[in-house]
VEXDREN-2710 file (C-alpha; in Angstrom, 1 decimal):
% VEXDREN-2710
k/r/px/py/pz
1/UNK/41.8/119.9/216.7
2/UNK/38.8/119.1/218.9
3/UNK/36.2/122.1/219.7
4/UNK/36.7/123.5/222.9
5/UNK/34.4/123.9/225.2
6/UNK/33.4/125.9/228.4
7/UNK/30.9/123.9/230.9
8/UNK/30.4/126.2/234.0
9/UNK/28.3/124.6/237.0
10/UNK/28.3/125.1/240.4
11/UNK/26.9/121.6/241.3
12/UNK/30.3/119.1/241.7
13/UNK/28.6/115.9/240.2
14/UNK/26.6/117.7/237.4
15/UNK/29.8/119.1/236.4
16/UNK/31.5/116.1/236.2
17/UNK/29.2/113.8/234.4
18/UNK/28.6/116.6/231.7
19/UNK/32.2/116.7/231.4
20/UNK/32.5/112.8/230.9
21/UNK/29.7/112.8/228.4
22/UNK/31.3/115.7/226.5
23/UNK/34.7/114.4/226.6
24/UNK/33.5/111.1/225.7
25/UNK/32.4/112.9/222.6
26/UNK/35.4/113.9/221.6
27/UNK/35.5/117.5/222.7
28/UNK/38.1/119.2/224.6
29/UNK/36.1/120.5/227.7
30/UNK/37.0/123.6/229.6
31/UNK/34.7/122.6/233.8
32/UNK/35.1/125.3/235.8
33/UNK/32.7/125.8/239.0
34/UNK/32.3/129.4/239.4
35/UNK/31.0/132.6/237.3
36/UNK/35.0/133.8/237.5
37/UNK/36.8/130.9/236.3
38/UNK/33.6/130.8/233.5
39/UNK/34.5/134.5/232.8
40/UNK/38.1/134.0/232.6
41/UNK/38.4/131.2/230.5
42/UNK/35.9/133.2/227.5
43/UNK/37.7/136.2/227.6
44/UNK/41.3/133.9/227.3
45/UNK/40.8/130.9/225.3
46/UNK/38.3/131.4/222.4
47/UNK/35.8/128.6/223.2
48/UNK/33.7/127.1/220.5
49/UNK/31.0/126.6/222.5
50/UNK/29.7/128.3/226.1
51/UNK/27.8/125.9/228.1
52/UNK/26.3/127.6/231.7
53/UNK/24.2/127.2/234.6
54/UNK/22.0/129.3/235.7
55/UNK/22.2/129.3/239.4
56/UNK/26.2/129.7/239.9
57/UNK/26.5/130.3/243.7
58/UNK/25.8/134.4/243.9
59/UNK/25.9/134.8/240.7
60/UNK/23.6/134.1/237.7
61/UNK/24.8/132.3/234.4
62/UNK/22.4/134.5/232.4
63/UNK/24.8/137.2/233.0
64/UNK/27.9/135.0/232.2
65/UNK/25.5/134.0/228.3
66/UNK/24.3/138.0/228.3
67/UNK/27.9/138.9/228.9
68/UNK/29.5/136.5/226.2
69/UNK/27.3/136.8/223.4
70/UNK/28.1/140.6/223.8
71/UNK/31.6/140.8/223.5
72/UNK/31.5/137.4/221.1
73/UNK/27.7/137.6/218.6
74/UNK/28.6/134.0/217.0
75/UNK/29.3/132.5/220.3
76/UNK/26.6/129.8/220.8
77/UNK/26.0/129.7/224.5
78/UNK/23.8/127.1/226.1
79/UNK/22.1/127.7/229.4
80/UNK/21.1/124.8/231.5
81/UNK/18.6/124.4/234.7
82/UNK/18.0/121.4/237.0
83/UNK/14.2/122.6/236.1
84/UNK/12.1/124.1/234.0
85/UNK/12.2/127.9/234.1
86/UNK/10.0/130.2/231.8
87/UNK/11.7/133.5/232.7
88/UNK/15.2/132.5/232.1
89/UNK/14.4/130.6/228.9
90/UNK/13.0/133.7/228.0
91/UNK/15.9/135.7/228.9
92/UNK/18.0/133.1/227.1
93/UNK/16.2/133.5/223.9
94/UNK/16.2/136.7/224.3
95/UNK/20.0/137.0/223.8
96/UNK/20.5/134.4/221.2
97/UNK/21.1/131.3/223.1
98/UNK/19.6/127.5/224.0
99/UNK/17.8/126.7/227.0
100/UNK/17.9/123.1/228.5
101/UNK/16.5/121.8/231.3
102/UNK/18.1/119.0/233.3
103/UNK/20.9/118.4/230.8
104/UNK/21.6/115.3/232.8
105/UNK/18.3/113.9/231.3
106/UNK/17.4/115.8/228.4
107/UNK/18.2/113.9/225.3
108/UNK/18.5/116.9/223.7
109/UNK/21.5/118.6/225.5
110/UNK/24.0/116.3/223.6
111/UNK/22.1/117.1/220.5
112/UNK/22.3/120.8/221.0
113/UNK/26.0/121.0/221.7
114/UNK/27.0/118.9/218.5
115/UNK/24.8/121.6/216.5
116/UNK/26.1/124.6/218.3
117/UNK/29.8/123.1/217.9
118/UNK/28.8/122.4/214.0
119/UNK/27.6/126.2/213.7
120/UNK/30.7/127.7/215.3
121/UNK/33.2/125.4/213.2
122/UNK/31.0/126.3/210.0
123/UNK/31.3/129.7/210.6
124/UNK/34.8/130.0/210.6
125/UNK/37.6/128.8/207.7
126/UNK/38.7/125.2/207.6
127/UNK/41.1/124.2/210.3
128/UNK/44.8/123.7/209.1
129/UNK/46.3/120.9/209.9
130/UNK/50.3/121.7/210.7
131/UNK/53.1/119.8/209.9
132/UNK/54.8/117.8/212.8
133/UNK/58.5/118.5/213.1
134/UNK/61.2/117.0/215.9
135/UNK/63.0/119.7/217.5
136/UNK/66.9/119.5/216.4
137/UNK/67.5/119.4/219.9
138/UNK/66.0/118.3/223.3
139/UNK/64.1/121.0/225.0
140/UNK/63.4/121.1/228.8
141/UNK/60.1/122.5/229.8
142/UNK/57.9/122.6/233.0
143/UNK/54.2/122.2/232.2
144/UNK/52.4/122.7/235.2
145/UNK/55.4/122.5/237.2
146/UNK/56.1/119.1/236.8
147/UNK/59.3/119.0/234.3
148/UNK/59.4/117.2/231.2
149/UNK/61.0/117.9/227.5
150/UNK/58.9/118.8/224.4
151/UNK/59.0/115.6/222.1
152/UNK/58.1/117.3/218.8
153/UNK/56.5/120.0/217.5
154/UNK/53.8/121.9/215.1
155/UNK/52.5/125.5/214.7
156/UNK/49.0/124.2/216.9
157/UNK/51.0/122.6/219.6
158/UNK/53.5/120.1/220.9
159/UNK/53.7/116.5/222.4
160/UNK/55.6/117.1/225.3
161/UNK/56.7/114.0/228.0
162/UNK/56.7/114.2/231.6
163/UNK/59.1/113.1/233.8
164/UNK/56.2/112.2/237.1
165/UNK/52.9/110.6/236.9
166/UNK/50.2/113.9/237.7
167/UNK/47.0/115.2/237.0
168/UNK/47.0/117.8/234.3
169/UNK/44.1/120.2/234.7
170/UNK/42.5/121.3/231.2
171/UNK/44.5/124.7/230.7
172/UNK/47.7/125.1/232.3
173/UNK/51.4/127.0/231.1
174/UNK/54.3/125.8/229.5
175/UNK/57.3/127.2/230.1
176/UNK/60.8/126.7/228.6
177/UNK/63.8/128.1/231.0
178/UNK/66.3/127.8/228.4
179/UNK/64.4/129.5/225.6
180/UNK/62.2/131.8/228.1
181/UNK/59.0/130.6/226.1
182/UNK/56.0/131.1/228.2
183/UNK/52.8/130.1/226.8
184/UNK/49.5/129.3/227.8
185/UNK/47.8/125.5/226.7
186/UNK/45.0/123.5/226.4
187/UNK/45.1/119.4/227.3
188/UNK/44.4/117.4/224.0
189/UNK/45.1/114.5/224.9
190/UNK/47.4/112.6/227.4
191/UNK/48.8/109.0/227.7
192/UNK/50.1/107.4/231.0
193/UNK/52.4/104.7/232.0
194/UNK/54.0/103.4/235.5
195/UNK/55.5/106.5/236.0
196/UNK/55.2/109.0/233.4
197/UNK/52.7/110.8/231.2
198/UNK/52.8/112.0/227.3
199/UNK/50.4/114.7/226.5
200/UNK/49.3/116.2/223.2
201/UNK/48.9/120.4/224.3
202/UNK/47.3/123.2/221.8
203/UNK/48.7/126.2/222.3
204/UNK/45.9/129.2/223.0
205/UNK/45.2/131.8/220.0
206/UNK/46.5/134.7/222.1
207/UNK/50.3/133.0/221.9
208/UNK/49.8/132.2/218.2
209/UNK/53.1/134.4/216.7
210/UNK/55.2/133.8/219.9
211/UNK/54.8/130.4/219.2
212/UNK/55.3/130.1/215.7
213/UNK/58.8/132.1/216.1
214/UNK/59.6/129.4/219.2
215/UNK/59.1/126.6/216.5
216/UNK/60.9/127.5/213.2
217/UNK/64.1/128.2/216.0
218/UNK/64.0/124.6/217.7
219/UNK/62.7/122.3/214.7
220/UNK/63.7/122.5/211.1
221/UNK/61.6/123.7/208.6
222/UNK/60.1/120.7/206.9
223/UNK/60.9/118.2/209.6
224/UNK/58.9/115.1/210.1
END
């Protein structure tokens, strides 16, 4: 599974463009444009790697990195800065994490996310790879309120397929009305034609057993 990653900027296009060039990259990227949503989605999802702004409308990414490596010490958190700023570098350091100015020229920022996604993946034990199984039979779901039915299944995730063409944001829930499964995702991957959309969705950490139980009840064991 791609590293996941939280980009928090207040800026509209700087957001955007980091998220193309990380996306482009192969990660899964978490863009949210306020120190809330930033918050939120550290404290839910389990990121890989933080990447913040320092000016974030009234509030001040430092705190966001301060507040992170905290409550997570092997989060590697990367502040940016459209300039140069000695004090918040400082502070940065300070607390363990990188300092880049003007990410959206500094040939290092890509370089510095690839190491801090290689230190987070190296610290942890290899990621299993689970066993895709079709469900024995079809199962309705809404993700995002748009309906669809699940298409097959593994302990990580699902591939689900949609019945309307939409825009998917990055996280989103998937819920199940016959089963009452209720989980929260992440976009992996999605595939569109005329008028209908596939997607690939991991399911978050915090819905791990929940999910597992929903899975050995709709696919059996051993299915392909």
């Amino acid at each position: 599974m791609a590293a996941l990653i939280v980009l928090v900027n207040s800026d509209s296009r700087t957001l955007r463009i980091l998220q193309d060039q990380l996306s482009e990259r192969g990660y899964l990227v978490a863009a949210v444009a306020s120190f809330a949503e930033g918050r939120h989605l550290v404290d839910s999802s389990s990121p890989d790697v933080l990447v913040t702004d320092v000016r974030l409308g009234a509030y001040n990414g430092l705190h966001l990195a301060i507040r992170s490596r905290l409550s997570d010490p092997d989060l590697p958190v990367i502040v940016t800065h459209t300039t140069f700023d000695a004090d918040a570098e400082a502070i940065a350091r300070q607390y363990g994490a990188t300092f880049i100015a003007d990410p959206l020229d500094h040939p290092e920022f890509l370089t510095s996310v690839r190491t801090a996604v290689e230190q987070r993946l190296g610290a942890r034990r290899p990621m299993r790879r689970w066993l895709r199984r079709t469900t024995s039979t079809p199962v309705d779901v809404n993700v995002h309120q748009v309906r669809g039915r699940i298409v097959d299944v593994s302990y990580g995730g699902a591939r689900v397929a949609l019945d309307e063409e939409c825009e998917l944001p990055t996280m989103f829930e998937v819920f199940a009305p016959g089963t009452g499964l209720r989980v929260q995702a992440q976009r992996v991957w999605t595939t569109r034609s005329a008028d209908s959309l596939t997607c690939g969705v991991a399911v978050l950490g915090g819905a791990a057993d929940h999910w597992r139980r929903f899975v050995d009840a709709v696919a059996p064991a051993g299915a392909a």
